[in-house]
N, C-alpha and C positions, 0 to 999 in steps of 0.2 A: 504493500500500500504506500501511496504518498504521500507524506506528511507535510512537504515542505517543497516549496518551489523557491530559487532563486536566479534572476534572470534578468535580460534585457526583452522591455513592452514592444511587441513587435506589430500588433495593431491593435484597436479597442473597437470593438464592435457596440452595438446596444443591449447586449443579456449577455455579454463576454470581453476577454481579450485574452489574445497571443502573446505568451513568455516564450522567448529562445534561449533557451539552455543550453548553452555548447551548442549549438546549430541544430536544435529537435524542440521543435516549436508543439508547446501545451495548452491545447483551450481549456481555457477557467472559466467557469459561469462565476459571476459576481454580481454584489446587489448593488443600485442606482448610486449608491451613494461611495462605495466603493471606485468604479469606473469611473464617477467625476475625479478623481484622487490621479489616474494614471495619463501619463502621455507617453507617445511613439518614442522608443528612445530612451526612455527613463530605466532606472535600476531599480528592482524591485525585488522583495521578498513578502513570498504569500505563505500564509499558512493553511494547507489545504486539505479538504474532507474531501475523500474519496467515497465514490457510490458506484458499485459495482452492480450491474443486471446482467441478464443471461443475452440480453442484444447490445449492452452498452457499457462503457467505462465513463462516468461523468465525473469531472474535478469540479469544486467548490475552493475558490480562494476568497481569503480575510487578510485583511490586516493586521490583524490582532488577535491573539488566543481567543480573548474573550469574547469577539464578534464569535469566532467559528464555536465556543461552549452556548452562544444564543440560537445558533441554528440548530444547533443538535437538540437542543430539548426545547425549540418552538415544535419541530417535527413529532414531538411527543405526545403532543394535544389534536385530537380528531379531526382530521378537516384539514391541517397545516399538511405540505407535502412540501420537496423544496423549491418548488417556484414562491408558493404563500411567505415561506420562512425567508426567503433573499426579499421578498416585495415589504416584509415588516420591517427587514434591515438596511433596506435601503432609505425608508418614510425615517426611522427612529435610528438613532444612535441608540449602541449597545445601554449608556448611561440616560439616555429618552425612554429607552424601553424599561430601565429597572426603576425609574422613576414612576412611569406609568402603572407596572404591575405593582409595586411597593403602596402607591396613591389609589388603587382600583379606577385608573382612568381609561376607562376602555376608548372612549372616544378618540384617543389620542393615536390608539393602534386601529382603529377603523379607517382612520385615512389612507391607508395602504392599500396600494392596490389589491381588488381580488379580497379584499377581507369584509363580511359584513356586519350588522350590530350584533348578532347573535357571536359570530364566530372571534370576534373581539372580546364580547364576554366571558364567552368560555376560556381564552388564552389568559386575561389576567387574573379571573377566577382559579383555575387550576396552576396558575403557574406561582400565586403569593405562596403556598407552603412547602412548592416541588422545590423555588430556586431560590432560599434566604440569600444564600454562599453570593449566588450568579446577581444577586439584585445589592450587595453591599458592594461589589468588584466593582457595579457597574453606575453607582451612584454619580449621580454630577456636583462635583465636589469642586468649590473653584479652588484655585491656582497657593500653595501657600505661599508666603513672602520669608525670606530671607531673616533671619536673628540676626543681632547685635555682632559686631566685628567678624561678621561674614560666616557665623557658625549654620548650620541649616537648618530652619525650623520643622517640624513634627511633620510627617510627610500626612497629608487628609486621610486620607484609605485608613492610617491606622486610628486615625483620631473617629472613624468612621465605624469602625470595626472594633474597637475598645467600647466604643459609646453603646454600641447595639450588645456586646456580652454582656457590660453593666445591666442591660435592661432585662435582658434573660435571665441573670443572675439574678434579677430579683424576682423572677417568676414572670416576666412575661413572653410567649411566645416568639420564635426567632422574625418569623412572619409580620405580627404583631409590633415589633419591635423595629424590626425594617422602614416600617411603615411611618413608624410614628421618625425618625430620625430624618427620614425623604421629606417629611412637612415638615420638619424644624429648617432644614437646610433654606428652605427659602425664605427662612426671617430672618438667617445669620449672617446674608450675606458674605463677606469674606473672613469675617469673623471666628474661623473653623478652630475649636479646640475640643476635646475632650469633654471637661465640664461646662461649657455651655453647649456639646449636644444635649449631654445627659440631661441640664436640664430643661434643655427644651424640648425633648423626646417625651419626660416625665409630664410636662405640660400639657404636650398633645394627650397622651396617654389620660390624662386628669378630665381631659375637655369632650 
């Protein structure tokens, strides 16, 4: 199987593009958002899901681990196959769509192509308790800023991921907890630390 493509873009089509490898050119289907990202010419490295059928070999390239761990368990939920799965990841960033599922915003994944209100529901329905992991990776976490004499401040993810254990730890679901931390983020603006997720996480949680 192939895990990993790296190469020079040899063309980009509209549901694809051509990596040259050493001179053996690979179609990747990839999603809209993805393709806007590449040109003729560029160097690229994908991380790719292989789909083997008995009439086809089909590549799947991402950018990023986490794009390709959102395709593999959008495909999980009834109805998603992977045309639906590249159409929800092209509409939503990986960090759009964990935000989405974390908020129960279906709406937000309806605007994808091929996706309807029901089958929007059902994804973020079934997917708040399947992906806590895949929906803390993939929160939108702004930028942190630099400490004092150039030391690095607290990278967010973990300030993300400390905040959501605190919550568990005190008994609330990982899901649960997910959720409540996604609606604090957009009153902290850049503000990201530890204790004031926790307690604005706690506040949602209250409210």
């Amino acid at each position: 199987m192939i895990g990993k493509l790296r190469g020079i873009v040899d063309a980009v089509g509209e549901a694809h593009v051509i990596v040259d490898v050493n001179g053996v050119g690979y179609e990747v289907q990839a999603s809209a958002r993805t393709l806007r990202t590449l040109g003729v010419g560029q160097e690229v490295t994908l991380s790719i899901e292989t789909h083997v059928r008995e009439d086809a070999i089909r590549l799947y390239g991402f950018t990023s681990e986490v794009e390709r761990a959102w395709f593999r368990i959008l495909q999980t939920i009834q109805g998603v196959g992977s045309k639906v799965a590249l159409a929800v990841l092209g509409t939503l960033s990986p960090q759009d769509l964990a935000n989405a599922i974390a908020l129960q915003n279906w709406a937000a994944v309806e605007q994808a192509p091929g996706v309807g209100k029901k089958l929007a529901q059902r994804v973020v329905a079934e997917l708040k308790d399947k992906a806590p992991a895949l929906t803390v990776a993939g929160l939108n976490v702004p930028s942190a800023k630099a400490g004092k004499a150039g030391a690095a401040a607290p990278m967010p993810d973990d300030a993300v991921a400390e905040a959501i254990s605190a919550l568990t730890n005190l008994g609330y679901q990982p899901a649960q907890a997910s959720q409540a931390i996604a609606a604090a983020m957009a009153s902290l603006d850049d503000k990201v630390d530890t204790p004031r997720l926790i307690r604005a996480g706690l506040k949602e949680l209250a409210g």
